[in-house]
C-alpha positions as CSV (number, residue, x, y, z in Angstrom):
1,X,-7.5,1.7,6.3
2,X,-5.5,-0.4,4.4
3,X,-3.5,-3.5,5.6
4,X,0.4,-4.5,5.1
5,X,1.7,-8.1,5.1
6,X,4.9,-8.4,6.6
7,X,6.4,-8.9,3.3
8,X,5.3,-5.9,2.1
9,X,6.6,-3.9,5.2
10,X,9.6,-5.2,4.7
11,X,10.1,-5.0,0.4
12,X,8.9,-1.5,0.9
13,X,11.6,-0.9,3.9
14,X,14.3,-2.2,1.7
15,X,13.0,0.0,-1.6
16,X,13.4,2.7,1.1
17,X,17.0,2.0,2.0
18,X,17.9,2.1,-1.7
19,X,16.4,5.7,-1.9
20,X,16.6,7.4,1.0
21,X,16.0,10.2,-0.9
22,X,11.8,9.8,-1.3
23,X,11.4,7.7,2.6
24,X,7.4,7.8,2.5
25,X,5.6,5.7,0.6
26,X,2.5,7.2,-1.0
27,X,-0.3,4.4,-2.9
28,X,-3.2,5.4,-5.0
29,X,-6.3,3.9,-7.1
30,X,-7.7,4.9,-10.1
31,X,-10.7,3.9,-12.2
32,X,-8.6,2.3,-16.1
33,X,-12.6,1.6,-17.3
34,X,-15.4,0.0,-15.4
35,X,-14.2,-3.3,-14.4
36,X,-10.7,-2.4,-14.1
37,X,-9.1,-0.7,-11.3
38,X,-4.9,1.2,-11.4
39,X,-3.1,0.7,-8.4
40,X,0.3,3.2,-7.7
41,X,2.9,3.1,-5.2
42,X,5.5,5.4,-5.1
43,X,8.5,6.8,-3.1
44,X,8.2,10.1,-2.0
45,X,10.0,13.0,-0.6
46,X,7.2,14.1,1.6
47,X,3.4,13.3,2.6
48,X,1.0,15.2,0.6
49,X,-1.5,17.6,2.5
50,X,-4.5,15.6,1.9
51,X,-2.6,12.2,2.4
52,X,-4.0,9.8,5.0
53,X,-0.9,9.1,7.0
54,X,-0.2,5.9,8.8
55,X,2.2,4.2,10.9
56,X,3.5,0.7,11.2
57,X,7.0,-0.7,12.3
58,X,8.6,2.4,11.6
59,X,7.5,2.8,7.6
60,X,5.2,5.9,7.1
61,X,2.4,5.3,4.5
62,X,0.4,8.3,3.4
63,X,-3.0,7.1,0.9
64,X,-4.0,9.7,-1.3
65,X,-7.1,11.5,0.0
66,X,-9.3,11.0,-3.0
67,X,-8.4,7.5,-3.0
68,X,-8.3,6.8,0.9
69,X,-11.7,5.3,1.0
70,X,-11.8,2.4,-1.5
71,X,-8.6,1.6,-0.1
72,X,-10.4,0.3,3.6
73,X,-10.0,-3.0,3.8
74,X,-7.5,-3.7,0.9
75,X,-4.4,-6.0,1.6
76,X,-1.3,-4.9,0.1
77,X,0.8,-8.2,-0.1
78,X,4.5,-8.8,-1.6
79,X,5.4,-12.0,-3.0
80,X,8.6,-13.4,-4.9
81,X,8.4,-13.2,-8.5
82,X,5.2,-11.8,-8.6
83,X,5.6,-8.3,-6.5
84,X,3.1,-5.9,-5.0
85,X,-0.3,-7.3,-5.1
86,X,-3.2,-5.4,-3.9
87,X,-5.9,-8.3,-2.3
88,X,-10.0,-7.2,-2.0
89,X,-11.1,-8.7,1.0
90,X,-14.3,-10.1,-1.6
91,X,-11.6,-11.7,-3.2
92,X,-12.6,-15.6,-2.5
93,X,-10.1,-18.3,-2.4
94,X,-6.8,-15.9,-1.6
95,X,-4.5,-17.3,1.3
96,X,-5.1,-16.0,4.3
97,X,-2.1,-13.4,5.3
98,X,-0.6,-12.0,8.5
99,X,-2.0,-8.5,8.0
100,X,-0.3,-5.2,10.0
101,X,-3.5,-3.0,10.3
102,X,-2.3,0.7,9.6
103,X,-4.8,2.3,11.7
């Protein structure tokens, strides 16, 4: 499954508080060409039927089916200015984060 940092638990909890309208957060992947890849969070009112739902400190996560497997093993990290970034654990030379496994 796909791992949090802290930070992003808690950007994501606070995004949540501002619309408590849409309190799941959904991600998706998509293919922009062959070396390129199209990462999506949103906010959602509910968990779609074919979501991969998971749990951690209180924030519910649900990965779109068709995109739940090349999401395994993916680090979604949240840094000041930058924002959401999605880390490949192939990715050489990244800092090593405190991860929350979603499992």
């Amino acid at each position: 499954m796909i791992l949090l940092t802290e930070q992003a638990v808690t950007k994501l909890k606070v995004l949540i508080l501002e619309h408590p309208e849409d309190p799941f957060v959904r991600l998706k992947v998509r293919d922009l060409d062959e070396d390129r890849l199209s990462y999506n969070i949103t906010l959602e009112d509910k968990i779609q039927p074919d979501d991969e739902v998971q749990e951690v400190q209180g924030l519910t996560v649900g990965v779109e089916g068709r995109s739940a497997s090349r999401m395994k093993g993916i680090t979604l990290d949240y840094q000041e200015p930058d924002g959401f970034k999605f880390i490949h654990p192939e990715q050489e030379g990244e800092p090593k984060l405190d991860v929350f496994n979603l499992n």
